[in-house]
N, C-alpha and C positions, 0 to 999 in steps of 0.2 A: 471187763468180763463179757465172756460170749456165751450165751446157752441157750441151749436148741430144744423141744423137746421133738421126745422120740415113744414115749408110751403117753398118753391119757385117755379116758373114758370118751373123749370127743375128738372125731377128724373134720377137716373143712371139705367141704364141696370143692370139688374139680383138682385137689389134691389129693392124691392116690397113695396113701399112705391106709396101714392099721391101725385099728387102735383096738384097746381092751379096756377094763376096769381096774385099773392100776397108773403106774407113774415110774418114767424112766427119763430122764434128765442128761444132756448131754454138756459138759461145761470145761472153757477153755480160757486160763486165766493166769498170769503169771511166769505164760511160759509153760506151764504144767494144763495135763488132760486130765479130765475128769469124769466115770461115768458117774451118777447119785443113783442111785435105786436101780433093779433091774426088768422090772413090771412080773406079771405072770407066767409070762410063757418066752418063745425066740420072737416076737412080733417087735423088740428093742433092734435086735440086730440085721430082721428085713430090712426094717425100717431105717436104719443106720445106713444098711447098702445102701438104698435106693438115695440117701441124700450123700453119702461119698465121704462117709464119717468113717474111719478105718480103728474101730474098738481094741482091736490090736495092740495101739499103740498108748493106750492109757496108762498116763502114772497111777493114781487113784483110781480106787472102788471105795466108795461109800454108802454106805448103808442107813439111811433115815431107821431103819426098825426092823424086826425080823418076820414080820407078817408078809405071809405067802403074796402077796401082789405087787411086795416091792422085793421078794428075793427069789421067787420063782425062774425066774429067768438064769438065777446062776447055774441051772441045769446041762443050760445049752452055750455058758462062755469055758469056748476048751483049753483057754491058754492065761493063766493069768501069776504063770512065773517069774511076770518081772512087773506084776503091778504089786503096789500096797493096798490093804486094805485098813476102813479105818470105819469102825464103829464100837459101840458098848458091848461091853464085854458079856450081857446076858443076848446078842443078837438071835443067837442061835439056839437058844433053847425053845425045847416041845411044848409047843402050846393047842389049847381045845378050845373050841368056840362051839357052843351047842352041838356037843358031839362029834364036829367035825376036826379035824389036824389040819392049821391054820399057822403053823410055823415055817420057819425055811425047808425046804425039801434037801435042801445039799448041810454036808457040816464043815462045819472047820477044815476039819484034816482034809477033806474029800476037794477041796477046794485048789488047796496047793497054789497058796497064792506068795508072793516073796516074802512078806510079813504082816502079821498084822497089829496095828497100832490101835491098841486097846484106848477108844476116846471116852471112857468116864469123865475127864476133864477136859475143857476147853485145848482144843489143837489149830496151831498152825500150819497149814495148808502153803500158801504165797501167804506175803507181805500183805495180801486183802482180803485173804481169803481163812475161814477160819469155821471149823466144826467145833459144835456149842459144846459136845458131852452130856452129862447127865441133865437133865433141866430140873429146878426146884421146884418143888411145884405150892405154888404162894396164893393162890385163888381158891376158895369154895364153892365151884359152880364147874370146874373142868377135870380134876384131879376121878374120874372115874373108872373102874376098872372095866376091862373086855375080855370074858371068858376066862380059862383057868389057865396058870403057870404047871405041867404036867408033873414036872419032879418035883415039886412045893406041896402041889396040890391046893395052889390059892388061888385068889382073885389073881388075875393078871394086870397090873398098872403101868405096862407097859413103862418102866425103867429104863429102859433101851431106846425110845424114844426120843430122836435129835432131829438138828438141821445145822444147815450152813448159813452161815452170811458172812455177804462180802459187804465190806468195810469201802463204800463210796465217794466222794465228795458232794453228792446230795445227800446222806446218810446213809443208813443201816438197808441194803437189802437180805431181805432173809427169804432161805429157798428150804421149803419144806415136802417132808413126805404125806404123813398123814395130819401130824400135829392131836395124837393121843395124848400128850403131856400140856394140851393146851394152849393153842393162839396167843391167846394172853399171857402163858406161864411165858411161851417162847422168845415174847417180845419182851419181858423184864429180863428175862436170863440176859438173852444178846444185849439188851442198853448197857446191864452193870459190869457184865464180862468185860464187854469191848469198850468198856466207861464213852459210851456215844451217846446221846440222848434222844436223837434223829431217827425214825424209820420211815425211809423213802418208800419202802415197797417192797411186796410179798409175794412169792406164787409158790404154787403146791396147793397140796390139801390141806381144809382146816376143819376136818371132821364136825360140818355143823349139815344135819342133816333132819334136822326136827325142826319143829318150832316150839322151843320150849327155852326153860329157862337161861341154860347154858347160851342158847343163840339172843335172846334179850341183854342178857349181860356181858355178852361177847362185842353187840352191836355197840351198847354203852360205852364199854371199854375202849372201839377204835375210833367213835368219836372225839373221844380225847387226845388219842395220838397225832391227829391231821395227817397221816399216810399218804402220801398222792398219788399212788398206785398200786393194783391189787388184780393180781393173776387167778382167781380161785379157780380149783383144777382140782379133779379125780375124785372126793368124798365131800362132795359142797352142793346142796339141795336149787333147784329154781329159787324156792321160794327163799335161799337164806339169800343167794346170789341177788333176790330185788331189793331185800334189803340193806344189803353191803353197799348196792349203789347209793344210800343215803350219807355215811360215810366217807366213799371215795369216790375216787374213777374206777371204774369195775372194768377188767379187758379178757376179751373172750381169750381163751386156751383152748387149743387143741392140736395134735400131732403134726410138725412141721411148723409151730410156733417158733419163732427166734427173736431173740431180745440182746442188747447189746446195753451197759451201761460203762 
């Protein structure tokens, strides 16, 4: 597996690349293309030019969740009549975050994409590659909602919330968007789904942005895993990132990152 990123919150020095406050993932595996998320705004598909990545020609669209910073960008992809899409089936609903509209800007229909493949449950992607679906959510420390679902009129617990992982011979890489259903939750879902016991390594976001309890019991929790590597990227604080380095190997992310495993 090969993936590039093409949005996060961080660019490198003397690499001329954009970046924003979001997370756009380029990945290529099995023979099939993939975009994951498509960040805020067109800064994915500058940023695609400029590294000579032709979006064009992606099989998959996958969607970590419907919050505007990972599906903003679908505003400005004009052609995606012969890709699939594949995310939970609530992606696209109107959601409010203190008053603000914090959902996808595009819908469904407006999309016109060849189909889309409703992942409430675990999907195969390639033979390595696999979108989690629904995640359980089994912890008492992560399961928290963000702002209001608009037609419910509830908390929002962001149901919709997944990731991928590929299925390695060092273990479980799992590549996430925000990780609203939880670090923790994500990595039990992926062991039992993919009955692997293993997680080699993570990047994406893992919504740990305080210091509080969630990030205490978050850090407890990866100690246990033995992880040997960890991408934290787009909604990950300094201060949780000093302590993840207790953990693991912590490796900087930012736009024009490329990892091969």
């Amino acid at each position: 597996m090969k993936l590039k990123v093409l949005v996060d919150n961080n660019t490198y020095i003397d690499q001329y690349y954009l970046g924003e406050p979001a997370i756009s993932f380029y990945i290529e595996e099995g023979g099939k293309k993939i975009l994951f998320d498509t960040g805020y705004s067109d800064v994915y598909i500058r940023n695609a030019k400029m590294m000579n990545i032709d979006l064009n020609g992606i099989d998959y669209l996958v969607l970590s969740h419907g919050h505007n910073d990972h599906t903003g960008g679908l505003r400005y992809f004009k052609d995606l009549s012969k890709t699939s899409l594949i995310a939970h089936n609530e992606v696209f609903e109107e959601r409010v975050y203190e008053g603000l509209e914090v959902g996808s800007p595009v819908t469904l229909n407006e999309l016109k994409v060849k189909e889309f493949v409703q992942g409430n449950e675990l999907i195969k992607i390639t033979d390595k590659l696999y979108f989690l679906g629904e995640i359980k959510r089994r912890t008492d420390f992560e399961n928290r909602p963000v702002g209001i679902l608009k037609r419910f009129n509830k908390p929002d617990y962001l149901k919709d919330d997944s990731a991928l992982v590929y299925k390695s011979d060092k273990g479980l890489f799992i590549i996430t968007g925000c990780s609203h259903s939880g670090i923790c939750n994500i990595i039990l879902d992926a062991k039992e789904k993919l009955k692997e016991d293993k997680v080699y390594g993570i990047i994406g976001g893992l919504h740990l942005l305080e210091n509080n309890e969630q990030l205490a019991r978050t850090i407890e929790f990866l100690q246990n895993e033995n992880i040997e590597v960890l991408y934290p990227s787009h909604c990950v604080s300094l201060e949780a990132k000093h302590l993840l380095f207790e953990v693991s190997k912590v490796k900087e992310v930012g736009v024009g990152l490329e990892i091969e495993i």
